[in-house]
N, C-alpha and C positions, 0 to 999 in steps of 0.2 A: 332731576329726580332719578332718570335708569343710571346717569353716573354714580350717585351716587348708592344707589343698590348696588351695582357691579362692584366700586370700591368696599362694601359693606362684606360682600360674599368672600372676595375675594382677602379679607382678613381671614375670616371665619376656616376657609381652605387654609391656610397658611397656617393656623394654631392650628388645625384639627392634623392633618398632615405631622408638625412638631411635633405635636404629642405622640401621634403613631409612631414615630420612628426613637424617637427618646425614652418614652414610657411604658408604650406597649407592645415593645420587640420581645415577643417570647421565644425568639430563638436561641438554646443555650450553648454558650461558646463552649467549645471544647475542646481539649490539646490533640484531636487527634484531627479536629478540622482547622484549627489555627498553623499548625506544620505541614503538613501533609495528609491526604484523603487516607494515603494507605500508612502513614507513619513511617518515611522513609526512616532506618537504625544510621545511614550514612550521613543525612540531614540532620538529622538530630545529634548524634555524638558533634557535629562541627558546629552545630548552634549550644548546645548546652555543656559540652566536654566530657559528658560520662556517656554511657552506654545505656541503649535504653531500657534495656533488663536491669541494669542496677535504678534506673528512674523507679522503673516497676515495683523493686523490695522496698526502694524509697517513699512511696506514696503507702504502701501495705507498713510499711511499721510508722509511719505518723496516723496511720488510719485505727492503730489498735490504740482502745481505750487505756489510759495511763492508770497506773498504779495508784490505789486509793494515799499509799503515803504520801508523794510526791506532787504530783502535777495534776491531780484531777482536776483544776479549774485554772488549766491556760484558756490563751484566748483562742486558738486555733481549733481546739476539743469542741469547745461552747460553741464557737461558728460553724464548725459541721453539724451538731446537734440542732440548731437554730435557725442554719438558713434557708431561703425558699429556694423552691425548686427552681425555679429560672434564671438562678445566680449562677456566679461561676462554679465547676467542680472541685473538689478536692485536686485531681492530676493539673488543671490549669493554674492551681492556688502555689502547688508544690511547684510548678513550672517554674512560675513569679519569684519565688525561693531561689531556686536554683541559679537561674538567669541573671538574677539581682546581684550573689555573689561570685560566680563563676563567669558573667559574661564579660564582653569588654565593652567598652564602649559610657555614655552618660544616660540616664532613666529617660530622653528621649528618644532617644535611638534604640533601649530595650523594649521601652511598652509596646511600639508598632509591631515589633516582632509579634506577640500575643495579641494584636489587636486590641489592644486595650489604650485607654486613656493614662497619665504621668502619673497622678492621683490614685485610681484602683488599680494601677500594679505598684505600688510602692504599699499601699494599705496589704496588699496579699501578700506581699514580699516580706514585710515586718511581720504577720502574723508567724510564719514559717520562719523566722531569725527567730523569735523569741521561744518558740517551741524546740528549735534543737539546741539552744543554750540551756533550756528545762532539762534535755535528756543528756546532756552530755556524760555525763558517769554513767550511759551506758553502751558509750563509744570510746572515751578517752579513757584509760584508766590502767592502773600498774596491772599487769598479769601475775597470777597464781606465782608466789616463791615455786614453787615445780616444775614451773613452764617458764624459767626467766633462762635465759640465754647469753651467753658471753658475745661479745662484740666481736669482728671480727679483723684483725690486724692484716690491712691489704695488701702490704709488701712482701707476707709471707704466705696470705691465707691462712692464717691460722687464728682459733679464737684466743684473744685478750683475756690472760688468767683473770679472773675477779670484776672484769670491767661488764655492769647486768649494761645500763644504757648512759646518754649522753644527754650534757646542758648545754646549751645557749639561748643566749637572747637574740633578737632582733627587731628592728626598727619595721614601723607600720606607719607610712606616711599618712598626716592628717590633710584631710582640702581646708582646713580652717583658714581666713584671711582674717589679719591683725596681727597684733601683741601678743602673743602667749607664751612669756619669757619662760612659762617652769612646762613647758612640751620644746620648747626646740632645743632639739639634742648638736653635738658637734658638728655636723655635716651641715648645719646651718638653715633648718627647715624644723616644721611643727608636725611633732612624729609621739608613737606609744612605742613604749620600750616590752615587749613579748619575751616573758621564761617559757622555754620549752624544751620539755623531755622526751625522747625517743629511744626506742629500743631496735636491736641489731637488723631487723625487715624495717627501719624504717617508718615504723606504725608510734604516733605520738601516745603518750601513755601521761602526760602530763600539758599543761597550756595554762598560762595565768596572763593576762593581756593588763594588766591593773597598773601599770605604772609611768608616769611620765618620760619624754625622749630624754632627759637630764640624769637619769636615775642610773648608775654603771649599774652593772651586772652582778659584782656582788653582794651589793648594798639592796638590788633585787632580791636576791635568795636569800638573803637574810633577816628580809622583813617581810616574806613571803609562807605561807600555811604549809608549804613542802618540807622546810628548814625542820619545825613542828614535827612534824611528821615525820623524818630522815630520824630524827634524832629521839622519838621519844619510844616511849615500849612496843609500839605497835608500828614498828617499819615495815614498809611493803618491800625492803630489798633482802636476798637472802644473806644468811651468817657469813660472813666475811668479803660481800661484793657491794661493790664502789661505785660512784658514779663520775665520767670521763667529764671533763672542765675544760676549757681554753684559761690561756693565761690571766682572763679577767677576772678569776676565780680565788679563791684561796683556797689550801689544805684544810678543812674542817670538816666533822664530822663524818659526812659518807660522802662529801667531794673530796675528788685528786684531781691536780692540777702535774704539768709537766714541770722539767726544770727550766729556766731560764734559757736563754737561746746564746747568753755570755758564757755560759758555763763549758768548759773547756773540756773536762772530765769525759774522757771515751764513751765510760760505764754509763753516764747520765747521757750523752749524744744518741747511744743505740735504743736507750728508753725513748728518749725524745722521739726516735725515728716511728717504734711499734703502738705508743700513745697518740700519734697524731694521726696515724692512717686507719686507726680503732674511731676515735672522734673524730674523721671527717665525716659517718653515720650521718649527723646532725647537720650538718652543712648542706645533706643529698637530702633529709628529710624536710629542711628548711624550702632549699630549693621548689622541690617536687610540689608542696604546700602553695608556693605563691606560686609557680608555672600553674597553676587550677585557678589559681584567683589573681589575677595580673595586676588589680587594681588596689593590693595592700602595697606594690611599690610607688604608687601616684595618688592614692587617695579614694577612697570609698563614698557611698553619696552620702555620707554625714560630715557636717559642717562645724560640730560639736566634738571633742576628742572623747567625751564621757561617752555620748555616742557612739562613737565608732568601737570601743570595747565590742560589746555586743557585737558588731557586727564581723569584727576581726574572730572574735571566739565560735558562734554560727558558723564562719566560714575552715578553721579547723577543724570544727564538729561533721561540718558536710564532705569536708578532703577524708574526712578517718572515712567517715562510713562509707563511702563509696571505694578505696582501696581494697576495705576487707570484703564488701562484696565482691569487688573485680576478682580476688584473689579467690575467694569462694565458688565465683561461677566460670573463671578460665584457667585455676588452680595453677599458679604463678607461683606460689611457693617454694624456696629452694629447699628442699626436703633433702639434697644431697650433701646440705651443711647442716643438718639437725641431725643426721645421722651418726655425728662425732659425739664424743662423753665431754660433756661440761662441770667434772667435779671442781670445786673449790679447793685448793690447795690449803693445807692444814698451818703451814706460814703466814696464809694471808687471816686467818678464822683467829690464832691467838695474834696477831700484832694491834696493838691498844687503840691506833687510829692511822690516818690515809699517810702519815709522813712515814710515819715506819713499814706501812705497805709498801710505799714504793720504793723505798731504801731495798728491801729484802726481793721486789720485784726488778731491781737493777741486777742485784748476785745473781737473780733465778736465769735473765735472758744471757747476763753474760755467760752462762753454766750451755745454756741450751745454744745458744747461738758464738762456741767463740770465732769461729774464722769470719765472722760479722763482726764481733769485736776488736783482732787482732788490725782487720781493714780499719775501719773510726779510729783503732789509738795511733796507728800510719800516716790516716786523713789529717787528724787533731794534730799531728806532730808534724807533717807540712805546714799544716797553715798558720803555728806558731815562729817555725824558720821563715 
């Protein structure tokens, strides 16, 4: 009989205990007790990679109510309005955001970081992906025709007549295991094929993640809402500027591509030389993009390619807005290249489309540059002997 009271109590201790520690822990986690008491800025930029003043504008403009046209009823609005008070904060929620795209490492290895279980940081991490894929038109997006800026040709530092910004694609590896013959691209792996636009600082002004790793580049832009757009009455590029292509590209409409790399022609070699070092822009902006998020070259925690858009697009939307903070609050701008005149050249404003630009853009640099030219037609005539 006392065994079995003692057996009896001693359940009873054991749920009551459970419960307390499961159900009625009203102690509310916080980011500023989950890193550090005092919030080290050195701890945190090395755990999360921005700074934590940009955290701060971070958490204040997901915290401002959305535009009645737009997004009044994402999920993440509704869950601050809704939730109780002994839940997680907003700053902890944006944390799980941040960490989710910019950390390294697999969602067991992040959630400990926050304290949290695999489960409620993955639930907070998607609330914060789906809300900055809601806002991205008002981070990603063409600047003012007034405020667009030529590229800048790094062989000579000087801006690129006509060229506003630069295309490429790249590959976003998928973690998907199986068959998914219309995602694996050449390189022999199940990947999204990403168009993306950037202008002369490096700041994306366009991102489309929509399409398979099978899919070239310009069969992207062609079947893509930018194409629409470049081309119809209401372009966001100004009166006679282009935009900078790699060779996977073709001459159409407001893309120019380079000449061939057979092509023997001095005239076309020196083009070649001031188009490539204007569009390697896009290569440093590509770059820069994934150095923030490591995990678009192995794979993101979606197993799904349709999934991983979203979280590929989220995580461009979270590299833009945190650059232009940085660049707002340690003024990193080079103001000593904006300070040159960016007119449009009235050869480029009448030539009918990108082949005749660059035709007239070959005359223009050989005019401007000839002991650069005289050298390439010396070069080209070596290496034909």
């Amino acid at each position: 009989m006392i065994a079995r009271i003692y057996h009896t109590r001693a359940v009873v201790y054991a749920a009551v205990n459970h419960r307390h520690v499961a159900k009625y822990n009203m102690e509310t986690r916080s980011l500023e007790h989950l890193i550090n008491e005092n919030c080290n800025p050195m701890v945190f930029k090395k755990t999360f990679k921005i700074h934590y003043e940009t955290f701060d504008l971070l958490v204040q403009y997901l915290n401002e109510k959305p535009s009645p046209e737009g997004i009044e009823h994402s999920a993440l609005y509704h869950w601050v309005e809704s939730r109780r008070d002994d839940s997680m904060t907003l700053r902890t929620a944006v944390a799980c955001g941040v960490l989710y795209l910019f950390g390294s490492g697999s969602l067991d290895e992040k959630a400990p970081t926050l304290g949290m279980h695999k489960s409620t940081f993955d639930v907070a991490a998607n609330r914060v992906i789906a809300e900055l894929v809601e806002r991205s038109n008002d981070v990603i997006y063409f600047p003012p025709k007034d405020e667009q800026v030529f590229l800048e040709s790094r062989n000579v530092r000087r801006p690129f007549p006509g060229g506003l910004f630069a295309i490429d694609g790249t590959l976003c590896r998928c973690a998907t295991k199986g068959t998914r013959n219309d995602f694996y691209c050449r390189k022999g792996y199940a990947c999204i094929n990403v168009q993306l636009v950037c202008d002369w600082n490096r700041n994306l002004v366009h991102i489309d993640p929509n399409y398979t790793g099978r899919t070239q580049d310009n069969d992207m832009f062609m079947a893509s809402p930018l194409q629409r757009l470049l081309d119809g009455p209401n372009s966001p590029l100004r009166a006679g500027g282009f935009i900078l292509a790699d060779e996977g590209y073709a001459n159409c409409g407001s893309i120019m591509r380079p000449f061939t790399d057979r092509d023997r022609d001095p005239g076309h070699q020196l083009f070649n030389d001031f188009f490539k070092s204007a569009r390697l822009i896009v290569e440093n902006a590509i770059g820069g993009w994934k150095k923030k998020c490591p995990l678009l070259n192995v794979g993101l925690h979606k197993m799904d390619p349709e999934d991983l858009v979203c979280v590929v697009h989220a995580s461009a939307v979270l590299y833009q807005f945190c650059k232009r903070a940085e660049e707002q609050l340690f003024r990193t701008v080079r103001t000593s290249y904006l300070r040159q005149r960016f007119p449009i050249p009235d050869f480029l404003v009448t030539a009918p489309d990108t082949i005749q630009k660059r035709t007239r853009l070959v005359e223009y640099f050989n005019q401007q540059y000839p002991r650069a030219y005289h050298s390439m037609a010396l070069l080209v005539e070596n290496q034909e002997s």
